[in-house]
C-alpha positions as CSV (number, residue, x, y, z in Angstrom):
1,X,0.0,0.0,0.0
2,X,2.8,2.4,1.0
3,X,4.6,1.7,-2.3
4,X,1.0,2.4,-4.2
5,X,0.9,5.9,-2.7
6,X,4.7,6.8,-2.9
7,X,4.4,6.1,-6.7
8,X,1.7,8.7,-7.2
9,X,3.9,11.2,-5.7
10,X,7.2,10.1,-7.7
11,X,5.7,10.8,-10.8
12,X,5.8,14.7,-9.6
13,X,8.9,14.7,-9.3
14,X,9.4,14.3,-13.1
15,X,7.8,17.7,-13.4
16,X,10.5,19.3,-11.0
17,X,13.6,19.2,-13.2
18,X,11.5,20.4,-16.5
19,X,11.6,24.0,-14.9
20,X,15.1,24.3,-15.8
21,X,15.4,22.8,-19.1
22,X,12.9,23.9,-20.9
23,X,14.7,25.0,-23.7
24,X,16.2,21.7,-24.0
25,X,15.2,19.1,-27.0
26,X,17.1,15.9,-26.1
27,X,16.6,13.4,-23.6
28,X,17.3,14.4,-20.2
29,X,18.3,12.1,-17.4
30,X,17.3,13.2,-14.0
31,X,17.8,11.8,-10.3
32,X,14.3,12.2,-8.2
33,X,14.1,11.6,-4.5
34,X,11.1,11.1,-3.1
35,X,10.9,11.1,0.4
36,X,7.9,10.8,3.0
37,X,8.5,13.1,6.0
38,X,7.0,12.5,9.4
39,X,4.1,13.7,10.6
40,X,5.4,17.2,12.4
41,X,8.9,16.9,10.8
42,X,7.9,19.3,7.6
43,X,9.6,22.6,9.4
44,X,12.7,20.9,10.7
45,X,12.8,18.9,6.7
46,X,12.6,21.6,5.0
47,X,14.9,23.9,6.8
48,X,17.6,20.7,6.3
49,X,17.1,21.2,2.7
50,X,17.8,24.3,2.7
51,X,21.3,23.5,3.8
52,X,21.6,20.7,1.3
53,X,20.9,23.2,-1.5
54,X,24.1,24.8,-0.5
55,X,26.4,22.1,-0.6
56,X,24.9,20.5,-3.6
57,X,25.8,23.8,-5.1
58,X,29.2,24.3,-3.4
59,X,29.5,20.0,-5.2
60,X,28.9,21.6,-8.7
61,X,25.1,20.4,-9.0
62,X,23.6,22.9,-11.3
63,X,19.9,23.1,-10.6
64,X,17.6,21.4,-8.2
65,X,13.7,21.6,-7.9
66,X,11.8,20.7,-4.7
67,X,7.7,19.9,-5.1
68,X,5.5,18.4,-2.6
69,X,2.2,16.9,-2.7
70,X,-1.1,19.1,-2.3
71,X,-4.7,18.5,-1.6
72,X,-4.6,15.1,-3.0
73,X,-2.0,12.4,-2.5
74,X,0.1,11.5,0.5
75,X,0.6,14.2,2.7
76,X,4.0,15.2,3.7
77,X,5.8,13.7,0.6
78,X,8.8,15.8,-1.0
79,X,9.7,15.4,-5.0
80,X,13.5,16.5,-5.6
81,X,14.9,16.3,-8.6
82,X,18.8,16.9,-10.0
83,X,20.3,16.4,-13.8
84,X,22.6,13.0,-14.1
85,X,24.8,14.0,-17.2
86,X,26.7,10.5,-16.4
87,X,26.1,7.6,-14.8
88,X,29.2,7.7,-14.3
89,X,28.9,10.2,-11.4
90,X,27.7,7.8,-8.9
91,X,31.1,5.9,-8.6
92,X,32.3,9.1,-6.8
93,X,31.2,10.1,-3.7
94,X,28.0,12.7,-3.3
95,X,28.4,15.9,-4.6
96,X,27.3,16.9,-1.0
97,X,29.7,14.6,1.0
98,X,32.8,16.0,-1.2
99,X,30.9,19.7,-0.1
100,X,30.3,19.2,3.3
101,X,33.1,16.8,4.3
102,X,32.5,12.9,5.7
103,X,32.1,13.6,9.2
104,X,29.5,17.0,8.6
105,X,28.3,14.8,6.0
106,X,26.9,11.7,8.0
107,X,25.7,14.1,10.6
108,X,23.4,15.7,8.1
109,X,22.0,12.1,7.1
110,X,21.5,11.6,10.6
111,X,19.5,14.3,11.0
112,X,17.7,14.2,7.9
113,X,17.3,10.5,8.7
114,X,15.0,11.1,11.9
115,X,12.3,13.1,9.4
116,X,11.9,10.6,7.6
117,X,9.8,7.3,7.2
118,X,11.2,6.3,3.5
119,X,13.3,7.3,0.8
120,X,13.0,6.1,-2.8
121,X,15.6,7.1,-5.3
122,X,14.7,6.9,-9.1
123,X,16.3,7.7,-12.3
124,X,14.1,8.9,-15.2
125,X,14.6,10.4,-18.8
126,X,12.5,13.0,-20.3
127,X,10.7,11.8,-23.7
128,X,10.4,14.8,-25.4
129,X,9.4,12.6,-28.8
130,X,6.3,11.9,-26.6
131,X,5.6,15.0,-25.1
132,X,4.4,18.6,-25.5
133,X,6.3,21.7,-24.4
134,X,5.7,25.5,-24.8
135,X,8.3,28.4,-24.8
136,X,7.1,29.4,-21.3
137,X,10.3,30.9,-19.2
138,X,9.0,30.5,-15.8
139,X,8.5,27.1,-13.3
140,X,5.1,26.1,-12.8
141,X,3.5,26.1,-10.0
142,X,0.6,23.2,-9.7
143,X,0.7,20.2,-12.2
144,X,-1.4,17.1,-12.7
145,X,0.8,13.7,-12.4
146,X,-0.5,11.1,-14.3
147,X,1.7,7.7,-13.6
148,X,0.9,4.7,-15.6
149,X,2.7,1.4,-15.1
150,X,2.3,-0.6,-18.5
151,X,2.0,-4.1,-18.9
152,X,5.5,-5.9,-20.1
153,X,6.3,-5.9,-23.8
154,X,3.6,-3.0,-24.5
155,X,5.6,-0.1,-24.2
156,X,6.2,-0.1,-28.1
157,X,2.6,-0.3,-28.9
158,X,1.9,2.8,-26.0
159,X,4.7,5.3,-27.1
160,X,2.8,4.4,-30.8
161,X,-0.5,5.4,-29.0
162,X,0.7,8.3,-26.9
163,X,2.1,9.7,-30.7
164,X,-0.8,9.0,-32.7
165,X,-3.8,9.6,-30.5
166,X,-2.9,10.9,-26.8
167,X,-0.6,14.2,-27.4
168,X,-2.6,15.1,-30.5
169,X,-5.9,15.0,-28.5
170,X,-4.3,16.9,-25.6
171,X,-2.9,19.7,-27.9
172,X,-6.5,19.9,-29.4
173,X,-8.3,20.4,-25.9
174,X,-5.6,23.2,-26.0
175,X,-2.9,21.9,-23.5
176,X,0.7,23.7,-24.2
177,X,2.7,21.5,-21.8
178,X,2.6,17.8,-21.5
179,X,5.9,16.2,-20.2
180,X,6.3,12.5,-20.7
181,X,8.8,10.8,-18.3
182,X,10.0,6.9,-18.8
183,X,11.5,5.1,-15.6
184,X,15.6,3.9,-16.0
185,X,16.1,2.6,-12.8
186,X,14.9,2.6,-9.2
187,X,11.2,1.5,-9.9
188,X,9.4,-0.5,-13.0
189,X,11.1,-0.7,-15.3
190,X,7.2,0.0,-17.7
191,X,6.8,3.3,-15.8
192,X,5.6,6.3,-17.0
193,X,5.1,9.7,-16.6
194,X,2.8,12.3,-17.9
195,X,2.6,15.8,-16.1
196,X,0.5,18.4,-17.2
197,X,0.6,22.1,-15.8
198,X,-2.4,24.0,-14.0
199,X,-2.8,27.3,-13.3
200,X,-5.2,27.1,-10.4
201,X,-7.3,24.0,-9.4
202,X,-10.1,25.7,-10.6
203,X,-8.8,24.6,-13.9
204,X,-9.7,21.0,-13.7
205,X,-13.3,22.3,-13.2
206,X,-12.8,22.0,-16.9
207,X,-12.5,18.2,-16.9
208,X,-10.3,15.6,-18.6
209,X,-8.6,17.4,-21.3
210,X,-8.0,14.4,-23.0
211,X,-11.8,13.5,-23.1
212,X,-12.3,16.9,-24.1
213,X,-10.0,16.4,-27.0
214,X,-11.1,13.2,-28.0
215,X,-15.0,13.5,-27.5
216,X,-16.6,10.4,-26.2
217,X,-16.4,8.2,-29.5
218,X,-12.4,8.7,-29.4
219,X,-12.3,8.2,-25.4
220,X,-13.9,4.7,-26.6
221,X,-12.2,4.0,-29.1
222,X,-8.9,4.7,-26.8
223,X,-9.6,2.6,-24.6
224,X,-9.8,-0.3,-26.9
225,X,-7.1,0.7,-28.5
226,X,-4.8,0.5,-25.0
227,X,-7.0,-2.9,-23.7
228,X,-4.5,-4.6,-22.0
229,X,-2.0,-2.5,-22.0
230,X,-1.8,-0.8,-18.6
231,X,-1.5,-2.2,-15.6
232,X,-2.2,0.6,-13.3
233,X,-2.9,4.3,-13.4
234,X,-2.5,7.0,-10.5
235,X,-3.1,10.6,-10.6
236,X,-2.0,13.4,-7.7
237,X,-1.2,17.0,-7.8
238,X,1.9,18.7,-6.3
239,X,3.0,22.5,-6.1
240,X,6.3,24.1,-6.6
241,X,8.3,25.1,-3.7
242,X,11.1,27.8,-5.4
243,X,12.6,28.3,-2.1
244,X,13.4,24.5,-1.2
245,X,15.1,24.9,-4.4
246,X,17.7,26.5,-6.8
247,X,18.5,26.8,-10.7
């Protein structure tokens, strides 16, 4: 059940890192860390964070984007995300261990570790080929996480799908920004990630844009088309927190 309820909230954090490279057309590879915080914890979590931001920078990390889950999802759950240029990277020690030192280092995970209940650590890429993106300059601030987990062998057939039929249908019910997220390592490996941007949650008063863009014959026929072909499906929102993070 616990795993159920942290995916919702991991597929946020694919939205996190997009507010720095929007400009960017390849694939992007991204670390997210999703952690749940205890009950209480949030001010003393947030205020370590804080102090992680300056170390990660001090390390050489270029950007990091913090979001956390609102109104609907699991509360107290924190979405970070930082760019992996290489995997090689992680046969060196943390960017924040080289900043901090070992001994400051494993004091901070000490305290950071009595916050917490879990921690999941994922890598993802950033589809653009499936996904929509405007010229917008600034980070969002609310978004729509859609995570689907497909079932094996049907990714092919999906990405076909999410080409032909899902992003065309979105960008018809007038959606500008539709980020599509695939799942390297950390979590299924036929995980994906679909995050759309809201300006207020009066917004989805709207409904589904997709059955908006499709109409009810082409919801239908959608979802005989994809029969079979997905496993599960979770949807939560989570806001932007700027200050949490840096870019």
């Amino acid at each position: 059940m616990k795993e159920a309820r942290l995916r919702m909230a991991r597929g946020a954090v694919l939205t996190l890192a997009m507010g720095t490279v929007f400009a960017q057309d390849g694939p992007q590879m991204m670390r997210m860390t999703t952690a749940k915080v205890k009950l209480g914890m949030n001010a003393e979590y947030e205020a370590l964070q804080k102090e992680l931001n300056e170390a990660l920078k001090k390390g050489g990390v270029p950007w990091r984007h913090v979001w956390t889950t609102t109104m609907f999802g699991d509360a107290g759950t924190y979405i970070s995300v930082t760019p992996i240029s290489k995997f090689a990277e992680f046969d060196q020690p943390s960017p924040a261990a080289k900043a901090m030192g070992d001994a400051k280092y494993q004091q901070y995970l000490a305290r950071a570790g009595r916050c917490l209940d879990s921690v999941n650590y994922r890598a993802i890429v950033y589809r653009p080929d499936l996904s929509l993106m405007s010229d917008r300059q600034s980070e969002p601030g609310l978004a729509l996480v859609v995570t689907l987990v497909l079932t094996p062998g049907k990714e092919e057939a999906y990405e076909a799908i999410i080409k032909s039929d899902i992003m065309p249908a979105l960008k018809k019910a007038g959606v500008k920004d539709a980020w599509m997220h695939k799942t390297m390592f950390g979590g299924s490996a036929s995980e994906y990630t679909v995050v759309l941007l809201y300006n207020k949650f009066a917004d989805v008063d709207a409904g589904s844009p997709l059955a908006r863009g499709l109409g009810p014959d082409g919801v239908a026929a959608l979802r005989a088309k994809t029969q079979g072909m997905i496993q599960s499906t979770s949807y939560t929102f989570i806001r932007n927190i700027p200050e949490l993070g840096y870019q």
